[in-house]
C-alpha positions as CSV (number, residue, x, y, z in Angstrom):
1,X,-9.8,7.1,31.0
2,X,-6.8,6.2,28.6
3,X,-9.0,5.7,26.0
4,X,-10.9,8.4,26.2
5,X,-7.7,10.8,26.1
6,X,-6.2,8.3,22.9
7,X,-9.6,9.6,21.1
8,X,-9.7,13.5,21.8
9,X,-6.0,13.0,21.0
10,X,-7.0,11.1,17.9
11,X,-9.7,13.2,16.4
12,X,-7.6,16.7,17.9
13,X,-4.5,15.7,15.2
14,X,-7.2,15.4,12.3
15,X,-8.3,18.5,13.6
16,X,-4.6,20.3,14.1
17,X,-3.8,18.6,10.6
18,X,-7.1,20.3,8.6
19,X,-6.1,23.7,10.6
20,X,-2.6,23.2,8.9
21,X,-3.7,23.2,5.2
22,X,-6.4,25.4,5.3
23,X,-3.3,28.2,7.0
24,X,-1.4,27.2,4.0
25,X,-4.4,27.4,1.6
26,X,-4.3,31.1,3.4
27,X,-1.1,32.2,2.7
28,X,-1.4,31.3,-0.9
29,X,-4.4,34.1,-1.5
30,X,-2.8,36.4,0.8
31,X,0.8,36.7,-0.3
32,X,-0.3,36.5,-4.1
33,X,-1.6,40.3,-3.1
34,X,1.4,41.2,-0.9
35,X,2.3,43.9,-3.7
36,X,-1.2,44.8,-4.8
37,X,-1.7,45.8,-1.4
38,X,0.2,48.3,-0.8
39,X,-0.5,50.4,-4.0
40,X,-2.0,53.6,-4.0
41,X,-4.3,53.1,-6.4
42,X,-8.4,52.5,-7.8
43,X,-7.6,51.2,-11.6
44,X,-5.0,49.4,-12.6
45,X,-3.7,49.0,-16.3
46,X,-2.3,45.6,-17.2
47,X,-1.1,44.0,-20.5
48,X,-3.4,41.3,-22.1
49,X,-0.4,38.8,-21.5
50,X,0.0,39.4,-18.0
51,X,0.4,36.1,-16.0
52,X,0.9,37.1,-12.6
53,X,2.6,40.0,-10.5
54,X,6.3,39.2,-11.6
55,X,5.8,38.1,-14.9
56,X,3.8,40.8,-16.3
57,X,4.7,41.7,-19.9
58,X,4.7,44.8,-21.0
59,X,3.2,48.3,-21.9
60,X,4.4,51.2,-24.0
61,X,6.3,53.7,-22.2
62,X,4.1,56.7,-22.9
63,X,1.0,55.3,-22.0
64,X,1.2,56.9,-18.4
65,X,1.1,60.3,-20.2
66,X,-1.9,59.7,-22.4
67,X,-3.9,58.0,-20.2
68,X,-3.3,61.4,-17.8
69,X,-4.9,63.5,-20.0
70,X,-8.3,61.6,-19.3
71,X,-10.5,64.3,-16.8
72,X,-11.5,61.6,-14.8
73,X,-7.6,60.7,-13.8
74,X,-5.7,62.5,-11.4
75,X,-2.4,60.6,-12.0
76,X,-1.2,57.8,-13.8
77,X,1.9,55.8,-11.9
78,X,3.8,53.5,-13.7
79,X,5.6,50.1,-12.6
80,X,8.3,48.3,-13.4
81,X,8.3,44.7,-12.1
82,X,10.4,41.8,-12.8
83,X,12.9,39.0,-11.9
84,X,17.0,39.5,-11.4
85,X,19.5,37.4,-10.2
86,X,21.3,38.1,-6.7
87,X,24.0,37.5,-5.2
88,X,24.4,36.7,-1.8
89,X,27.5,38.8,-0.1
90,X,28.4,36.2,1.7
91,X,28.9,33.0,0.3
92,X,28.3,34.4,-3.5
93,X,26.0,32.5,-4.7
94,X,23.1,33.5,-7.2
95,X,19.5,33.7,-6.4
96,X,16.5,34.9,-8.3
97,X,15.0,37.3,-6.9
98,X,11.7,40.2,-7.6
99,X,12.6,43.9,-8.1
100,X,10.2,46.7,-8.7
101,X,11.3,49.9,-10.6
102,X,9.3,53.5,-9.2
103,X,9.4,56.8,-10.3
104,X,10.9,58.7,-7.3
105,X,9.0,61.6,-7.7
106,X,5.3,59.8,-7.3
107,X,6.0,56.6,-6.1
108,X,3.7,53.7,-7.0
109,X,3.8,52.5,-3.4
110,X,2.5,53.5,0.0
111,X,5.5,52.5,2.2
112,X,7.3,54.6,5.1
113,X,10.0,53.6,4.5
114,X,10.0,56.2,1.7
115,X,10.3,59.5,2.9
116,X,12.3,62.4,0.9
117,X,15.9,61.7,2.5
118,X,15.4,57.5,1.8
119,X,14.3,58.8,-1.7
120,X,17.2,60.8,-2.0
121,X,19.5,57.7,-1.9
122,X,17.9,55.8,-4.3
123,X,18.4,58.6,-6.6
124,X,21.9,57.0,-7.8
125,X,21.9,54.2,-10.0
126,X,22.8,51.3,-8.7
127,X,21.3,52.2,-5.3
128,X,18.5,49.7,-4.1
129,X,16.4,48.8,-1.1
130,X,16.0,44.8,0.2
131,X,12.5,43.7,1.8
132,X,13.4,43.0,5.3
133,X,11.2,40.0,4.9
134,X,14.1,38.4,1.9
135,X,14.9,35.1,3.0
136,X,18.0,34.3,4.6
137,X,19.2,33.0,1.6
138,X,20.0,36.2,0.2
139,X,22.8,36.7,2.6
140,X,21.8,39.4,5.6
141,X,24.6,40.0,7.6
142,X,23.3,38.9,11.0
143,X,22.2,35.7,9.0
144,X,18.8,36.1,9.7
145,X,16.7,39.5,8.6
146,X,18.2,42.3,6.0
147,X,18.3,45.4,8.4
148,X,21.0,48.3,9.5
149,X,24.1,46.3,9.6
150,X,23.4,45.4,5.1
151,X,22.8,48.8,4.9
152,X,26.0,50.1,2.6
153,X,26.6,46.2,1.1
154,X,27.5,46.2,-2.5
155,X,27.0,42.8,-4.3
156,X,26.6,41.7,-8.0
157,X,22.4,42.2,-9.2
158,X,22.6,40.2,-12.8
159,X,26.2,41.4,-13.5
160,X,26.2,44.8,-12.0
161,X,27.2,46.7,-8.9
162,X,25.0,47.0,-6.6
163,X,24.3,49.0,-3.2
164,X,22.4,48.1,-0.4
165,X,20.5,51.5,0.6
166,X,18.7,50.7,3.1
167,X,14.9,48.1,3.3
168,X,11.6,48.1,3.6
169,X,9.1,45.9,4.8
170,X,5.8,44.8,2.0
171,X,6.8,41.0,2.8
172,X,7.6,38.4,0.3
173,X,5.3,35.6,-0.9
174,X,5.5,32.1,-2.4
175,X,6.4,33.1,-5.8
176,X,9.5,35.2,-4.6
177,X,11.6,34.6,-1.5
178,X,13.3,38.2,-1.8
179,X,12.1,41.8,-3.2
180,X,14.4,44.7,-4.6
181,X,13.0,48.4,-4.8
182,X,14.9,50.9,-7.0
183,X,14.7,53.5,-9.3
184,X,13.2,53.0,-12.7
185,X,16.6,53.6,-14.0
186,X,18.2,51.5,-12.1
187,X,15.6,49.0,-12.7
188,X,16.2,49.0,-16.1
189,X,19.8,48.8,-15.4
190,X,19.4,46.0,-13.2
191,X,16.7,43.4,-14.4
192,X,18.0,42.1,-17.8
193,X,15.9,41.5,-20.4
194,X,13.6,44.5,-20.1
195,X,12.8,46.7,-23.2
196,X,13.6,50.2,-22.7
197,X,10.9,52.6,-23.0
198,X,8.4,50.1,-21.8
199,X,6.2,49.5,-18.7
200,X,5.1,47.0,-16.4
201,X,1.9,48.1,-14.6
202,X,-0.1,51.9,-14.5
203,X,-1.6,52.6,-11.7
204,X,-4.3,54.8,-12.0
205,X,-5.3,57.7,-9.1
206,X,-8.8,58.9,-9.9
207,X,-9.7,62.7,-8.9
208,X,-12.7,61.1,-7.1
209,X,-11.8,57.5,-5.8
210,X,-15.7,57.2,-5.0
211,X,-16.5,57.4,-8.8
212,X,-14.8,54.2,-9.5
213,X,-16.9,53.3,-12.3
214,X,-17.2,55.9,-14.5
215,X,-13.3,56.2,-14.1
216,X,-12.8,53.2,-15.6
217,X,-15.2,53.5,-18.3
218,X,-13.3,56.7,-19.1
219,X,-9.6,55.1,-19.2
220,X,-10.8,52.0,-21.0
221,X,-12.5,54.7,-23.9
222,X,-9.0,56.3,-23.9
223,X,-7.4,52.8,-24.4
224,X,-9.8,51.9,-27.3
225,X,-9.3,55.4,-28.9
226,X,-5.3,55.3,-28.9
227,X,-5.8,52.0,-30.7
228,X,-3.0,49.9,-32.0
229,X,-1.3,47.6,-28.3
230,X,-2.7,50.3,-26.5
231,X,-5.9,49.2,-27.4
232,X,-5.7,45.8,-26.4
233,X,-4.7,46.9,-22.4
234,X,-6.6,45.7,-19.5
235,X,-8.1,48.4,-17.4
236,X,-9.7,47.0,-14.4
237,X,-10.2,47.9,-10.6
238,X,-7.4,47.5,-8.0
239,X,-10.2,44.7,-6.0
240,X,-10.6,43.0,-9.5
241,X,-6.8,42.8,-9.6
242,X,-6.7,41.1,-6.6
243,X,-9.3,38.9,-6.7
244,X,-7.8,37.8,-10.3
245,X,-4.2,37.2,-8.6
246,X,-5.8,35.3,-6.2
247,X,-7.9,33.1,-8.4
248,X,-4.7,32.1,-10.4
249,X,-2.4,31.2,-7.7
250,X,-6.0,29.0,-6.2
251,X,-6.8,27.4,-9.7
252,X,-4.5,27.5,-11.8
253,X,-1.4,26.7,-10.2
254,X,0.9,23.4,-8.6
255,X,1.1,25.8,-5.6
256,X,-2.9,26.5,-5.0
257,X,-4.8,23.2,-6.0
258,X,-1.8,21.1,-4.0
259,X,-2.9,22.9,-0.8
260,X,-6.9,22.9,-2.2
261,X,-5.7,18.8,-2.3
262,X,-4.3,18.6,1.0
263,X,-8.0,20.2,2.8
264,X,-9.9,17.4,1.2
265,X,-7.2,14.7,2.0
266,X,-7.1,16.3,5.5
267,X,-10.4,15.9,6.0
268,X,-10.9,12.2,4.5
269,X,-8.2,11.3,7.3
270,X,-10.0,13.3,9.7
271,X,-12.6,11.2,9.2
272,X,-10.9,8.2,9.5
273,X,-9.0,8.5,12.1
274,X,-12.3,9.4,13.8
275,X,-14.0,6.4,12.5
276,X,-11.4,4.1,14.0
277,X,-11.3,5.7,17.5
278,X,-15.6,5.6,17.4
279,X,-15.5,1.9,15.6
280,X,-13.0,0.7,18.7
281,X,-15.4,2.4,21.3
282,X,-18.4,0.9,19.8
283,X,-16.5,-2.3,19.7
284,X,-15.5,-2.4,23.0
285,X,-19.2,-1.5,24.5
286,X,-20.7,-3.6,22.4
287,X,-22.6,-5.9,25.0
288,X,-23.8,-2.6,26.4
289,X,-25.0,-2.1,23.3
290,X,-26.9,-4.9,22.4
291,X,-28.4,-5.0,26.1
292,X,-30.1,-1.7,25.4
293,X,-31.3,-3.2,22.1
294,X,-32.7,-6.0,23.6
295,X,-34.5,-4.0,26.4
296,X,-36.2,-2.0,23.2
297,X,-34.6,0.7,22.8
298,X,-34.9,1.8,19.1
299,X,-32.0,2.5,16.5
300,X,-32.4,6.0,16.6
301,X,-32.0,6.2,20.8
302,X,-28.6,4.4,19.6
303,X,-27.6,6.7,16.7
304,X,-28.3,9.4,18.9
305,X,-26.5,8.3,22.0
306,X,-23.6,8.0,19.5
307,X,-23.7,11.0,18.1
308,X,-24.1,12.9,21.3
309,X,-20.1,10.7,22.3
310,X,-19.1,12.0,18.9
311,X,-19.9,15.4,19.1
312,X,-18.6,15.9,22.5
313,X,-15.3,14.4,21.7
314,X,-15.4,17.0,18.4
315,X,-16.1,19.6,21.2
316,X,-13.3,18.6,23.5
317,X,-10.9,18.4,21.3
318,X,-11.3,21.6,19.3
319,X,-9.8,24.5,21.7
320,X,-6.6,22.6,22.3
321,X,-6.6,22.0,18.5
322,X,-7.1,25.7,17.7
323,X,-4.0,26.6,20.5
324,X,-1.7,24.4,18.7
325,X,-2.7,24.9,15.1
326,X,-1.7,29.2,16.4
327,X,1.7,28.2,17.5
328,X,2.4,26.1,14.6
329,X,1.1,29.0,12.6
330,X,3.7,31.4,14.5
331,X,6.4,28.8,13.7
332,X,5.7,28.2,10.6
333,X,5.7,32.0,10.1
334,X,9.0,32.7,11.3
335,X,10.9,29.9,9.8
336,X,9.5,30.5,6.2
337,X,8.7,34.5,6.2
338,X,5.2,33.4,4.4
339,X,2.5,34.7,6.7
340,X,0.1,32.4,7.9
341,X,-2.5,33.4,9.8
342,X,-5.8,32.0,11.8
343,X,-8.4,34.0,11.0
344,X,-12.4,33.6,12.4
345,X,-13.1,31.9,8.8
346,X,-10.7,29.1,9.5
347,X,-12.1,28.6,12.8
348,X,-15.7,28.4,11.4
349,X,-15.0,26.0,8.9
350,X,-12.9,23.3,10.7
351,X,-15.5,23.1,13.6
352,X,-18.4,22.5,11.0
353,X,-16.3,20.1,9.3
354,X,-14.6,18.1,12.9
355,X,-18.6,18.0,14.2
356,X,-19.3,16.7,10.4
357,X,-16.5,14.3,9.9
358,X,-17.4,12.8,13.9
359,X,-20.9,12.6,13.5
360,X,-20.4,11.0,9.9
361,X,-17.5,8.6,11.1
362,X,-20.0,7.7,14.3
363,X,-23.2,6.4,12.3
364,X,-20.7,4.7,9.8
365,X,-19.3,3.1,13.0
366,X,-22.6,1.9,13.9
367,X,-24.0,-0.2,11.1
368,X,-22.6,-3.4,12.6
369,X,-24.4,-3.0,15.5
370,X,-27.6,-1.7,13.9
371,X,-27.5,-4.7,11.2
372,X,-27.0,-7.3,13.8
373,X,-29.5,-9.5,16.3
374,X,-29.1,-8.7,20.0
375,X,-28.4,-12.2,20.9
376,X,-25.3,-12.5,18.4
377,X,-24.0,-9.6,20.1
378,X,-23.1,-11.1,23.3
């Protein structure tokens, strides 16, 4: 009985630990669209040196207008996004943090936090809204989420005054801890090293969001036709967006292949840990083993009979696995306001790949006995 529990605890914890990267893996695609999310938008209009959301370069400042005057487009938003510096209002220290600049009167994000009278105090410059979701870093007053009590708080934001006007909730992600919503003029007041008269992102509303398209044909024609930088924009759809921020942060970042990494490692010592739980049992029933050899049963009755122990211990040991890879999730959540979530997909692949890695480890596990004569085996 002991050893039977030692092995579903065994093969659970390569189990719980494959459950663990794969949430991380997670995380990384979806907080790299935690702001691409929530924009009201089918096209968006990017700058051919774009890297990622907060490091986008830049577009000319007029380029909203002209690309407006395209039939297809309804409205054209623009975006500033970049990085500041922070300080917390309690202990004073400086932290990097993400701001985005909006135009108050069409606002390049669907949040409800923004209704008329929130709009209203983000009118003055200096005035700013904090994502609830800001680590604790930044200094919230209750030392663990930004809410009423920060509302009112001036600090410093890259050497000026700043006040707190109140958050919002969008939720931060692995390449920035803490997010800043503002005017555009107070963007450009409060993120140094901006150009004036320049843009970050367009975001393009088309008059019908079914005729996707031939809406972007039409803005990418415009593009071409303004020639000189305009010409050289990226016009693409808001799910190509996406799926491009996500394909960087997978491929080509420390972040995405560390975690891609830690899978493959996770399941290497899935398997063996299962191997040396399956290699003891064999071990141990060894003589039983060999007498059912010597009795003429074949090698496959054996490989079967194995692989029917390995399987069930896969099978036993999954749903407790799954339980405590959910509150470890939750944990993990709450302590590092990075969302990681289980999601059917996640459930799919680690039971194909516990049954895989078990089966695999119990055949492997096996050869010594398959190799050898019956009567050396007692």
């Amino acid at each position: 009985m002991t050893r039977t529990i030692v092995s579903i605890g065994g093969i659970g914890f390569a189990i719980l630990l494959m459950f663990m990267q794969l949430g991380f893996l997670g995380s990384v695609g979806d907080t790299a669209t935690v702001v691409l999310n929530r924009m009201p938008c089918q096209i968006v209009v990017r700058s051919p040196d774009y890297l990622h959301i907060y490091d986008t370069s830049s577009l000319p400042g007029n380029l909203p207008q002209l690309l407006e005057s395209v039939s297809e487009v309804r409205d054209a938003l623009p975006l500033d996004i970049g990085v500041t510096q922070w300080q917390n209002p309690i202990d004073h220290s400086f932290r990097a943090i993400a701001m985005m600049g909006i135009d108050l009167e069409q606002p390049a994000f669907e949040l409800p936090e923004l209704t008329p009278r929130m709009i209203s105090t983000l009118r003055p410059v200096g005035s700013v809204l904090i994502d609830d979701a800001s680590a604790i870093d930044f200094g919230p007053a209750n030392r663990s989420h930004f809410g009423r009590l920060d509302v009112g708080t001036t600090t410093d934001v890259a050497g000026e005054s700043a006040r707190l006007a109140g958050t919002f909730e969008m939720g931060t992600g692995l390449a920035a801890n803490g997010a800043l919503l503002a005017s555009r003029q107070t963007f450009e007041k409060l993120a140094p090293g901006q150009r004036p008269g320049r843009v970050s992102l367009i975001l393009i509303r088309l008059d019908d969001p079914a005729q996707i398209a031939s809406g972007l044909a039409a803005v990418r024609n415009r593009l071409q036709s303004l020639g000189g930088e305009a010409s050289y924009a990226q016009a693409m759809t808001l799910d190509e967006a996406k799926a491009a921020e996500k394909d960087r942060w997978y491929r080509q970042t420390p972040i995405g292949l560390i975690f891609i990494v830690g899978v493959g490692l996770a399941v290497v010592v899935g398997g063996v840990i299962s191997y040396m739980v399956l290699a003891s049992d064999v071990a141990a029933h060894l003589p039983e083993y060999a007498t059912l050899r010597a009795m003429g049963y074949s090698d496959g009755y054996l490989v079967k009979t194995l692989l029917s122990q390995s399987t069930l211990l896969a099978l036993v040991a999954f749903p407790p696995s799954v339980v405590a890879a959910m509150g470890l999730y939750y944990v993990t959540s709450i302590v590092s306001s990075i969302p990681i979530r289980m999601t059917s997909t996640w459930i799919v692949v680690v039971f194909s790949l516990s049954l895989g890695m078990c089966n695999i480890a119990g055949v492997i596990a096996l050869r010594k006995l398959l190799k050898a004569e019956p009567a050396n085996l007692f």
